[in-house]
PDB file as gemmi writes it, atoms N, CA and C in Angstrom:
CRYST1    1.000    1.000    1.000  90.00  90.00  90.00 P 1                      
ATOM      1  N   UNK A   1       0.835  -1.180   0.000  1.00  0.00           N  
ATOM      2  CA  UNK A   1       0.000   0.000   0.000  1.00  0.00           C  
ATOM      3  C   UNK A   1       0.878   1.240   0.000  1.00  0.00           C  
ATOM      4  N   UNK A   2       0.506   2.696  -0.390  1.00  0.00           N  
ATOM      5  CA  UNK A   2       1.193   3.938  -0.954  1.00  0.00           C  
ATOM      6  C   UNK A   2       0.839   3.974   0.620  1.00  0.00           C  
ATOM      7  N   UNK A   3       1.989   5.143   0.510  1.00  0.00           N  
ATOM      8  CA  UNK A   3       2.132   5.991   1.902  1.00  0.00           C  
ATOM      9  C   UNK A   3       1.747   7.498   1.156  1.00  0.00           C  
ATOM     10  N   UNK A   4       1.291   7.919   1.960  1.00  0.00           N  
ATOM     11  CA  UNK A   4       1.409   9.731   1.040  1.00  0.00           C  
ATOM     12  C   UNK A   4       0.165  10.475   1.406  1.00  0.00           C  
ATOM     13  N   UNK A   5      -0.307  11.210   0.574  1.00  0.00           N  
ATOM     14  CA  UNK A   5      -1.276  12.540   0.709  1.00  0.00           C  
ATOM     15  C   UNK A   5      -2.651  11.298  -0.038  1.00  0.00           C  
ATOM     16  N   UNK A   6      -3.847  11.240   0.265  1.00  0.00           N  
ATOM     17  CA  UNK A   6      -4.983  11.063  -0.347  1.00  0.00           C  
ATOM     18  C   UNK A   6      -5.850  11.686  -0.445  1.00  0.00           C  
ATOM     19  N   UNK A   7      -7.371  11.235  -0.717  1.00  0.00           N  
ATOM     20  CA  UNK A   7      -8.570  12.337  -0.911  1.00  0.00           C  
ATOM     21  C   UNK A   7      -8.978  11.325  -0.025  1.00  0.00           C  
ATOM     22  N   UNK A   8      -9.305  11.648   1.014  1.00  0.00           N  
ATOM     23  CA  UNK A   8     -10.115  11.442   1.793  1.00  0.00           C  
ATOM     24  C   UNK A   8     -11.880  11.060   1.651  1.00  0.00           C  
ATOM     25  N   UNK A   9     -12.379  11.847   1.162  1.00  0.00           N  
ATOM     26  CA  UNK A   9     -13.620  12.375   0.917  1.00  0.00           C  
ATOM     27  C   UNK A   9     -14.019  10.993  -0.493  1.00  0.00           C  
ATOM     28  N   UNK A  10     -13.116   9.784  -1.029  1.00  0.00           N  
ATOM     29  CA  UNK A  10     -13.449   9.125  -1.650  1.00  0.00           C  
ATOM     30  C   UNK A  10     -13.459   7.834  -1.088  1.00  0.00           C  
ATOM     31  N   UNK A  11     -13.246   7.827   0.473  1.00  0.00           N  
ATOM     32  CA  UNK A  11     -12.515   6.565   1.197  1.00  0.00           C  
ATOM     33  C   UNK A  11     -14.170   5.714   1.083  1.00  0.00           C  
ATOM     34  N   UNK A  12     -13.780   4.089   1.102  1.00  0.00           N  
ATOM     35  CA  UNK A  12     -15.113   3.546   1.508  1.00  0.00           C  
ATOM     36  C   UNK A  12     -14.833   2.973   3.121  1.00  0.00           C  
ATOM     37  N   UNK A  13     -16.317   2.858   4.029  1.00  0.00           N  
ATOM     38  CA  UNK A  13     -16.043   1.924   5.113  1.00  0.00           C  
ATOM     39  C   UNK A  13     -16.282   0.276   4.624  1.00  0.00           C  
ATOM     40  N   UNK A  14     -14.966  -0.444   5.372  1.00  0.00           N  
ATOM     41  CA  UNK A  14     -15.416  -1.714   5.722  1.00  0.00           C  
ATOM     42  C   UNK A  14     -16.436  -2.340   6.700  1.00  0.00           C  
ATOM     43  N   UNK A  15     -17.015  -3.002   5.602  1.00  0.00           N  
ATOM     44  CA  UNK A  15     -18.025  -3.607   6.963  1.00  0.00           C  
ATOM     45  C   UNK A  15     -17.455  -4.598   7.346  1.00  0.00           C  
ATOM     46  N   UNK A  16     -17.582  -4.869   8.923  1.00  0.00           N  
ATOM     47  CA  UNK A  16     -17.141  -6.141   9.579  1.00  0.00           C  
ATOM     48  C   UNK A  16     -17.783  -6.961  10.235  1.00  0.00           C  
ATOM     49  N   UNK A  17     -17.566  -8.595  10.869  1.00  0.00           N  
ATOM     50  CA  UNK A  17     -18.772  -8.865  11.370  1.00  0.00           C  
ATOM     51  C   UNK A  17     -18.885  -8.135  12.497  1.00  0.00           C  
ATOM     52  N   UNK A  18     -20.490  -7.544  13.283  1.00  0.00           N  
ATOM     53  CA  UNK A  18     -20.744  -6.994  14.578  1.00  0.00           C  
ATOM     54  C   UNK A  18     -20.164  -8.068  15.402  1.00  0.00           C  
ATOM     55  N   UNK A  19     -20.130  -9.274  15.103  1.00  0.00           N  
ATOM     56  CA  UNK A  19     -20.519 -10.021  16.301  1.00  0.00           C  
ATOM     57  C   UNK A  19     -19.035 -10.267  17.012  1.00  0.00           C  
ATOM     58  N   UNK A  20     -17.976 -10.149  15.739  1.00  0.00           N  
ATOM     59  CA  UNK A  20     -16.664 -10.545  16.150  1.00  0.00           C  
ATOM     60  C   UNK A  20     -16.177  -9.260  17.143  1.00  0.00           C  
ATOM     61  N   UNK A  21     -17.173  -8.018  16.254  1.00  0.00           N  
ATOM     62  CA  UNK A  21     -16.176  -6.726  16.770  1.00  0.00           C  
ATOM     63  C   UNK A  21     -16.718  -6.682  18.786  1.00  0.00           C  
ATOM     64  N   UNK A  22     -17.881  -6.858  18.674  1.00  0.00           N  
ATOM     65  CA  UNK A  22     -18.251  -7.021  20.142  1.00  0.00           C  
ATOM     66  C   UNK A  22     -17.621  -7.808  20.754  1.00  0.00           C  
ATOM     67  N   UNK A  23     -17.152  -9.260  20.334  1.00  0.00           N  
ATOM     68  CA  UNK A  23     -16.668 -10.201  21.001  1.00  0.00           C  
ATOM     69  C   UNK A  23     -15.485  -9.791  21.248  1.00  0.00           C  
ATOM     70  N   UNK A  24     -14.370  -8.937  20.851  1.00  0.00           N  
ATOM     71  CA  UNK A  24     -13.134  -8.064  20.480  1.00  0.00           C  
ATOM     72  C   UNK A  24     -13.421  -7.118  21.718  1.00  0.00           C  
ATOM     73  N   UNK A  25     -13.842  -6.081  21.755  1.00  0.00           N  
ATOM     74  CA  UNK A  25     -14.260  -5.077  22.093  1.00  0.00           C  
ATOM     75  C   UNK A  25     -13.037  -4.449  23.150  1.00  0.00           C  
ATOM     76  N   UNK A  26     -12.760  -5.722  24.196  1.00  0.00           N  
ATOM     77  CA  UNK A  26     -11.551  -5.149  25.163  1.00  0.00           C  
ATOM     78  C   UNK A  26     -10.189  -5.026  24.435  1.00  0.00           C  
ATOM     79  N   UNK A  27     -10.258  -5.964  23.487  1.00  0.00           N  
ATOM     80  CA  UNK A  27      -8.781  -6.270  22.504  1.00  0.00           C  
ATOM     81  C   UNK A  27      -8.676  -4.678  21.785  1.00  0.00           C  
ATOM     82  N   UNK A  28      -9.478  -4.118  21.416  1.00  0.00           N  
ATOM     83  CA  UNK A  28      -9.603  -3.412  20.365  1.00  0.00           C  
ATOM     84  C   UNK A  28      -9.539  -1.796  21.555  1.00  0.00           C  
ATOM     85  N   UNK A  29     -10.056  -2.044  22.875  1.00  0.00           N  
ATOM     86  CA  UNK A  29      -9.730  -1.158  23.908  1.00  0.00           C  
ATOM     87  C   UNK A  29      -8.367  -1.290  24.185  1.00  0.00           C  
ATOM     88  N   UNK A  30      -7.785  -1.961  24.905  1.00  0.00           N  
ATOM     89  CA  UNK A  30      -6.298  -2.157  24.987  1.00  0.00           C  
ATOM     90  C   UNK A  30      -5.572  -1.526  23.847  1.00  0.00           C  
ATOM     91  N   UNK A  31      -6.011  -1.997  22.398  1.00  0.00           N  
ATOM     92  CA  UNK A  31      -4.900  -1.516  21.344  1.00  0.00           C  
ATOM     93  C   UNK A  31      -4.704   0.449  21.313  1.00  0.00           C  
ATOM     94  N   UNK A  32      -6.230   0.673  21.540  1.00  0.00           N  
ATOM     95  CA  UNK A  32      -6.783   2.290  21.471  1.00  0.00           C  
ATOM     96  C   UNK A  32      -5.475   2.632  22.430  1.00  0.00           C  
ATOM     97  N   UNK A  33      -5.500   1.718  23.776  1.00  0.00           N  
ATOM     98  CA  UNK A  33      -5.212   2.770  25.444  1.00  0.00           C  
ATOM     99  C   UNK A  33      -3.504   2.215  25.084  1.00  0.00           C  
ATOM    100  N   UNK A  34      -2.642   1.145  24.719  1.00  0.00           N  
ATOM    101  CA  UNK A  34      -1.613   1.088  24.709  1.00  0.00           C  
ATOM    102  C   UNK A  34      -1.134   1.440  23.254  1.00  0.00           C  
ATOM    103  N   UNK A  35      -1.237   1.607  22.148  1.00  0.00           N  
ATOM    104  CA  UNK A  35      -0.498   1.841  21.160  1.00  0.00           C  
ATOM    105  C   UNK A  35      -0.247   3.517  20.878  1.00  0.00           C  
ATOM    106  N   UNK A  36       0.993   4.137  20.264  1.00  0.00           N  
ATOM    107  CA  UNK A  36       0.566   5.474  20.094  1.00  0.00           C  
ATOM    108  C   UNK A  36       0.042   5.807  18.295  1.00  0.00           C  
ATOM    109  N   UNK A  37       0.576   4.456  17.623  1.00  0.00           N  
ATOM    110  CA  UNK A  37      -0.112   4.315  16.205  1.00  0.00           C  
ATOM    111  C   UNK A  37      -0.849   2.710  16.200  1.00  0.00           C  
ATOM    112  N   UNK A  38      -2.228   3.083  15.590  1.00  0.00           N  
ATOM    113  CA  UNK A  38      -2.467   2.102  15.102  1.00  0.00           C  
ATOM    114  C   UNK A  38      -2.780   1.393  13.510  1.00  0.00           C  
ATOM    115  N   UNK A  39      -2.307   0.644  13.117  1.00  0.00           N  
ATOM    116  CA  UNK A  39      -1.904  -0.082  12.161  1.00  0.00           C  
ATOM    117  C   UNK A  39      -2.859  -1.445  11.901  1.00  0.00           C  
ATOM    118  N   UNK A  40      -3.867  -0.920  10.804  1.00  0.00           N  
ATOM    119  CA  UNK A  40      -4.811  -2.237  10.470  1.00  0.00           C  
ATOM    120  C   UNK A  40      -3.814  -2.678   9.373  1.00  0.00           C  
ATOM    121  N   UNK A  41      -4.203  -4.258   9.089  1.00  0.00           N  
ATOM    122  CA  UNK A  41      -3.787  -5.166   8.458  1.00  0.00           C  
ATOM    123  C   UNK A  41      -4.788  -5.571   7.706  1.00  0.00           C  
ATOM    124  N   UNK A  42      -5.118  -6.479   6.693  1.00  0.00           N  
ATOM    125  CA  UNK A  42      -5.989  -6.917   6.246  1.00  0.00           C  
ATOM    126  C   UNK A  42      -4.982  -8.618   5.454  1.00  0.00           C  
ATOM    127  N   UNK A  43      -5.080  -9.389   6.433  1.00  0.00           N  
ATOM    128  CA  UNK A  43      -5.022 -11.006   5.589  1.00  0.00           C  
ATOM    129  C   UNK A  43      -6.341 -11.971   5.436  1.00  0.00           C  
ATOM    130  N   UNK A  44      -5.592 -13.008   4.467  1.00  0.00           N  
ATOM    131  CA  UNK A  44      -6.681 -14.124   4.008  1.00  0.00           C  
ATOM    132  C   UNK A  44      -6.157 -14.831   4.803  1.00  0.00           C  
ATOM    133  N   UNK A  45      -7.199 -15.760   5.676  1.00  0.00           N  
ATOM    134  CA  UNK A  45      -6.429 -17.080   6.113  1.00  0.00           C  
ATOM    135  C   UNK A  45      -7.882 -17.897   5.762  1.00  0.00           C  
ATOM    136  N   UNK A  46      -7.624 -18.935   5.101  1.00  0.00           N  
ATOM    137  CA  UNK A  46      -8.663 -20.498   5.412  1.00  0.00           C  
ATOM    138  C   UNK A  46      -9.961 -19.464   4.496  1.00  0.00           C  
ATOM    139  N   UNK A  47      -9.251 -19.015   3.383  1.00  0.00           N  
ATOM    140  CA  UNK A  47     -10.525 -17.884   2.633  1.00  0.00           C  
ATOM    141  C   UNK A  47     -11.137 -17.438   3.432  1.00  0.00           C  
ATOM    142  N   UNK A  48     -10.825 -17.125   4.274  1.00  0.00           N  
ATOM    143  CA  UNK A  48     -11.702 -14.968   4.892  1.00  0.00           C  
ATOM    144  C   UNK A  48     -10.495 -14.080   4.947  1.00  0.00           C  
ATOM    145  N   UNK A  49     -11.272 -13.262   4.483  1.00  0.00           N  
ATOM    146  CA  UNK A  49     -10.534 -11.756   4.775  1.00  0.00           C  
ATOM    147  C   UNK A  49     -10.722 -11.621   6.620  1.00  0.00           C  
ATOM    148  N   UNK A  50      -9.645 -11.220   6.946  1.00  0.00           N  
ATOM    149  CA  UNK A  50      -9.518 -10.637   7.869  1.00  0.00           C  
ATOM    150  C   UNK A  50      -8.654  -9.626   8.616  1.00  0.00           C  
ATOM    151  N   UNK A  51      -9.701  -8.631   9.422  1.00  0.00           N  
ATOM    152  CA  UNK A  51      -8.862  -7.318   9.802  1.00  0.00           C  
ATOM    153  C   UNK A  51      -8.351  -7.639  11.144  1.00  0.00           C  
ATOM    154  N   UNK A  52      -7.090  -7.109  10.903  1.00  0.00           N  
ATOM    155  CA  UNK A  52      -6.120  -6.835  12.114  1.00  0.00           C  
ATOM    156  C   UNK A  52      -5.622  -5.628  12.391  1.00  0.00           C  
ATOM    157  N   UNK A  53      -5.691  -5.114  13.977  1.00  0.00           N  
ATOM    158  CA  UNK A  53      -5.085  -4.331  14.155  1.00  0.00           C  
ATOM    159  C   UNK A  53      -4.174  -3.955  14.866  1.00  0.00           C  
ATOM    160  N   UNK A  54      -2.841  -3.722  14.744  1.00  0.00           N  
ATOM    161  CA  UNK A  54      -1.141  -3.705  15.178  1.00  0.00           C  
ATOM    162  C   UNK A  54      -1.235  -5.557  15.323  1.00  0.00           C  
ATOM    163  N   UNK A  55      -1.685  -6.595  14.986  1.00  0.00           N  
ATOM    164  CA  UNK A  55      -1.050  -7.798  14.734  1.00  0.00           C  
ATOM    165  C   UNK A  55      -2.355  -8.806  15.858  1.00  0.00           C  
ATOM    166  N   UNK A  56      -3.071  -7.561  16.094  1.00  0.00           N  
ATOM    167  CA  UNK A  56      -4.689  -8.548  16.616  1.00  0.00           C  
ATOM    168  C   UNK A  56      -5.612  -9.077  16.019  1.00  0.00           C  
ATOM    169  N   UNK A  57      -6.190  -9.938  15.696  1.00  0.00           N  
ATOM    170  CA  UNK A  57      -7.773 -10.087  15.312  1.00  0.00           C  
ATOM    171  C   UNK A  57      -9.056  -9.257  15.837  1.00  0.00           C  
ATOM    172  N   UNK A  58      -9.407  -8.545  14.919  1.00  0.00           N  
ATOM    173  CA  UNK A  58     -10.378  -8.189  15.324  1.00  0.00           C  
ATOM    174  C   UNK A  58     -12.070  -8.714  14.852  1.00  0.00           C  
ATOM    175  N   UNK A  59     -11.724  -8.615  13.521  1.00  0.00           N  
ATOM    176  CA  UNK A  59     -13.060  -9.010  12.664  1.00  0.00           C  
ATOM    177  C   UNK A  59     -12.797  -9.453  11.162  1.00  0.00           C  
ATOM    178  N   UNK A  60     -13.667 -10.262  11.022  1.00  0.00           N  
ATOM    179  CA  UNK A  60     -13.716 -10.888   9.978  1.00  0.00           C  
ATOM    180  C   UNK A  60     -14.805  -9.626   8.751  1.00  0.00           C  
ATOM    181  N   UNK A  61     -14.292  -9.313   7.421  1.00  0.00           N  
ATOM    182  CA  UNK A  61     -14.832  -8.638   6.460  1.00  0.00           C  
ATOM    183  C   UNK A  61     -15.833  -8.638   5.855  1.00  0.00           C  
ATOM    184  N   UNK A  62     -16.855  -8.190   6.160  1.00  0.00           N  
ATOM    185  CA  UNK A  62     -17.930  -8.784   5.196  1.00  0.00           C  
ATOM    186  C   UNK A  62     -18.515  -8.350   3.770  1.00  0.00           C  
ATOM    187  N   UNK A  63     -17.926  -7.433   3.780  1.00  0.00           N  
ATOM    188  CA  UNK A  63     -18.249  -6.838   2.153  1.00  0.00           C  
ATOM    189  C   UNK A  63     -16.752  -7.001   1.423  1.00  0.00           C  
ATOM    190  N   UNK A  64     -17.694  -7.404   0.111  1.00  0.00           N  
ATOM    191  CA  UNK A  64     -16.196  -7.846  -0.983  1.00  0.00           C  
ATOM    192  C   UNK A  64     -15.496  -6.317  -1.070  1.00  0.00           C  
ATOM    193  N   UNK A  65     -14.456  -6.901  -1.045  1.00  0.00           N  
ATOM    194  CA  UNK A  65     -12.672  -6.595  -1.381  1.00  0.00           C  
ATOM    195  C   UNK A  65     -12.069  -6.801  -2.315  1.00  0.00           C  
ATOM    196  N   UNK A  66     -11.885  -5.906  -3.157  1.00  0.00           N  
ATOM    197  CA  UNK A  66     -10.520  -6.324  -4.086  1.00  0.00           C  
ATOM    198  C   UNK A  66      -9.722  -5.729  -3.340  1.00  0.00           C  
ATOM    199  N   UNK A  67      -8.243  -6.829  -3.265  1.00  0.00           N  
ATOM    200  CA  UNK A  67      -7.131  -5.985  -2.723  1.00  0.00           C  
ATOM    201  C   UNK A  67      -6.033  -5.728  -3.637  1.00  0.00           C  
ATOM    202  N   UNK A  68      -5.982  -6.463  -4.607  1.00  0.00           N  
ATOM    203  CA  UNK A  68      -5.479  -6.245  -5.546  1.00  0.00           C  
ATOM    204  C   UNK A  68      -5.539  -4.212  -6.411  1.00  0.00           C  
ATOM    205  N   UNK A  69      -6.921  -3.740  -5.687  1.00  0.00           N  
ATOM    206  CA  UNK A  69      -7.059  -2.270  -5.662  1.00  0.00           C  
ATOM    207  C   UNK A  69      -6.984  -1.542  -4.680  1.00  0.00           C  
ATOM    208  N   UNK A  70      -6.535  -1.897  -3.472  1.00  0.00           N  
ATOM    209  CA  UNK A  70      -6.834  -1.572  -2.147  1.00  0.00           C  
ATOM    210  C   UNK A  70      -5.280  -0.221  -2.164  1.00  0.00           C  
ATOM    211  N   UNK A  71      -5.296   0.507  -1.913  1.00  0.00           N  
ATOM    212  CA  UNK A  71      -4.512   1.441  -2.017  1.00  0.00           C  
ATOM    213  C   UNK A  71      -4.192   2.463  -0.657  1.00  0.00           C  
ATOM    214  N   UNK A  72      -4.979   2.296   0.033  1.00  0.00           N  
ATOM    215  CA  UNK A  72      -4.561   3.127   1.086  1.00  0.00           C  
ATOM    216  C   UNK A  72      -6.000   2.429   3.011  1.00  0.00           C  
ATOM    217  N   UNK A  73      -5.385   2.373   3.659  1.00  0.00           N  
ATOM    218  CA  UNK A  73      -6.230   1.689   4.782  1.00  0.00           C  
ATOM    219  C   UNK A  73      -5.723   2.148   6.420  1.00  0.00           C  
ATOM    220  N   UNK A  74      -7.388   2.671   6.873  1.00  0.00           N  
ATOM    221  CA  UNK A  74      -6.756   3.391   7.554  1.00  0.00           C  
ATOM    222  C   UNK A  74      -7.624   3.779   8.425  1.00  0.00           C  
ATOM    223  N   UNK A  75      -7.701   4.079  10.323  1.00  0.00           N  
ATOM    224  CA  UNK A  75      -8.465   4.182  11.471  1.00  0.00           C  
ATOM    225  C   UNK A  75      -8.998   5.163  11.449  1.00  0.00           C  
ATOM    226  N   UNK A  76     -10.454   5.492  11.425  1.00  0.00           N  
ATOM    227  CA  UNK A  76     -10.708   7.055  11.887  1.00  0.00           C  
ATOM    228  C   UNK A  76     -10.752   6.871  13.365  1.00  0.00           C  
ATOM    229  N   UNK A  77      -9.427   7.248  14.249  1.00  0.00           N  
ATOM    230  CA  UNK A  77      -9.178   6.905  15.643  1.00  0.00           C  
ATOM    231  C   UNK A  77      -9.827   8.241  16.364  1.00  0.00           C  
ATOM    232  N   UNK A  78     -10.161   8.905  16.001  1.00  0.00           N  
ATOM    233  CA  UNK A  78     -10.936  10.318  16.402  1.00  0.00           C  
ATOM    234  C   UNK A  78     -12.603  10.163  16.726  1.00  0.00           C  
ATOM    235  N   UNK A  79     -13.108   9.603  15.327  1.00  0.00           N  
ATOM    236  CA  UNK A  79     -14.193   8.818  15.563  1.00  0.00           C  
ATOM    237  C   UNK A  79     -14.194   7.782  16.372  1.00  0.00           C  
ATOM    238  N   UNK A  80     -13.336   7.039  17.303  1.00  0.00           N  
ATOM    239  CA  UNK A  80     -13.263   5.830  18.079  1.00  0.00           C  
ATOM    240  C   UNK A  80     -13.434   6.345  19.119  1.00  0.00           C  
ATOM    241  N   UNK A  81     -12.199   7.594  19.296  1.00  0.00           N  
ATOM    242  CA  UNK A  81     -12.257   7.954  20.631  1.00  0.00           C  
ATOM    243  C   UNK A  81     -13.668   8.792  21.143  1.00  0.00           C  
ATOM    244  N   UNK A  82     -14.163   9.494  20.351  1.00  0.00           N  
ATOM    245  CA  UNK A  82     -15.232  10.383  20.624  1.00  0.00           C  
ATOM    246  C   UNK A  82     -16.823   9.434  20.444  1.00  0.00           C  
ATOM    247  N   UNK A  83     -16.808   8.898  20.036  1.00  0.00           N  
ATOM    248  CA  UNK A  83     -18.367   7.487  19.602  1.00  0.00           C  
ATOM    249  C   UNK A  83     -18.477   6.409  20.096  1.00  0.00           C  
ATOM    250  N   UNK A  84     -16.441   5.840  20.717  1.00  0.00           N  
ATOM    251  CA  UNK A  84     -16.363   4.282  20.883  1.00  0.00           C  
ATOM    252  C   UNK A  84     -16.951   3.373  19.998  1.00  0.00           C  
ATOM    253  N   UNK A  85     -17.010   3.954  18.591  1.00  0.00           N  
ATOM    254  CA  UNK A  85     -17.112   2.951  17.773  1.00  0.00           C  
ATOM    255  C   UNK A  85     -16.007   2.612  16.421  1.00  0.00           C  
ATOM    256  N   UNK A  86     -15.797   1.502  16.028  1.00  0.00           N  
ATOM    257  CA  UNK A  86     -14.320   1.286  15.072  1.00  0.00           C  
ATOM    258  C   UNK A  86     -15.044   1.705  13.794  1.00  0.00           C  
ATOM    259  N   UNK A  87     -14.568   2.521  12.868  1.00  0.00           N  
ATOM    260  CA  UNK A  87     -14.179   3.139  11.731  1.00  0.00           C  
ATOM    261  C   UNK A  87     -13.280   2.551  10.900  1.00  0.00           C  
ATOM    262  N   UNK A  88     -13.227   1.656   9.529  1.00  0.00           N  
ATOM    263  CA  UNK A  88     -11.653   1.492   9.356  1.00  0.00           C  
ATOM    264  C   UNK A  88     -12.051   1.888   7.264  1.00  0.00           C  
ATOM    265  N   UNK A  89     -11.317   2.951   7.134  1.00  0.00           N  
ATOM    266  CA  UNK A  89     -11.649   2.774   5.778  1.00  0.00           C  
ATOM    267  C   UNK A  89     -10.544   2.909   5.071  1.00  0.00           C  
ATOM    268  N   UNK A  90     -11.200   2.793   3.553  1.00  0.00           N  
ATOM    269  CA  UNK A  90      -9.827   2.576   2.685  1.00  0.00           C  
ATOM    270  C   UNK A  90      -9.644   3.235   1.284  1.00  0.00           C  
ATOM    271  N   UNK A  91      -9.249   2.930   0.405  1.00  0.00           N  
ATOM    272  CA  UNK A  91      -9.152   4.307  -0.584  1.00  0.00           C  
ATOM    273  C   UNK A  91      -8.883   3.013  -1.301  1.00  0.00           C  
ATOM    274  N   UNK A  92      -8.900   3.515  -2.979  1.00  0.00           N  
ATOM    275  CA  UNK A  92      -8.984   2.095  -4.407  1.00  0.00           C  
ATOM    276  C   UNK A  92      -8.019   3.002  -4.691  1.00  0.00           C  
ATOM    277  N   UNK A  93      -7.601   2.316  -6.398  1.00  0.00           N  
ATOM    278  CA  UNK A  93      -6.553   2.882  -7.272  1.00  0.00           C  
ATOM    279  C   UNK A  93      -7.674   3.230  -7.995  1.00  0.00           C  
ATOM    280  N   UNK A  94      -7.644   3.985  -8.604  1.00  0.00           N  
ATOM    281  CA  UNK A  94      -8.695   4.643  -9.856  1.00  0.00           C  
ATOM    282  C   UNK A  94      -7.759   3.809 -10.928  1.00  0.00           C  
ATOM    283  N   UNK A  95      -8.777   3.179 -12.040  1.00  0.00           N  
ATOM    284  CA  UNK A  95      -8.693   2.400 -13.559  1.00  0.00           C  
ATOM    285  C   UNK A  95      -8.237   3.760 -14.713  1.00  0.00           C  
TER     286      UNK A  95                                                      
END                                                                             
């Protein structure tokens, strides 16, 4: 994935499962209260997509992915801290 300047304003959200992110919920607290960056991942294992964040499980993906276009991925940690709810979106390559 590019490092750099994006447009924001074109990012999509991932949906994830609710059920994993609830079941998560302290994992995903801990990462907020101990990390000073956080760093989603996105691997396949056993065919699912799945999001990680700094090297946790959090949730499994539920809306299709190309990653093969996936270009930029990334926390709205502002929205976490102020809603307590996870945000994670991502930006394509334009064709």
């Amino acid at each position: 994935m590019e490092k750099g300047i994006f447009n924001y304003d074109n990012a999509n959200v991932l949906k994830l499962d609710t059920n994993q992110l609830n079941e998560n919920i302290k994992v995903i607290d801990d990462i907020f209260k101990n990390y000073e960056q956080i760093e989603p991942t996105i691997e396949i294992e056993n065919g699912n997509t799945k999001l990680k964040l700094n090297g946790y499980f959090i949730a499994s993906i539920i809306s299709p992915l190309n990653l093969n276009k996936l270009n930029n991925l990334y926390v709205e940690e502002e929205f976490y801290h102020t809603y307590n709810e996870l945000i994670v979106k991502y930006t394509e390559v334009k064709e």
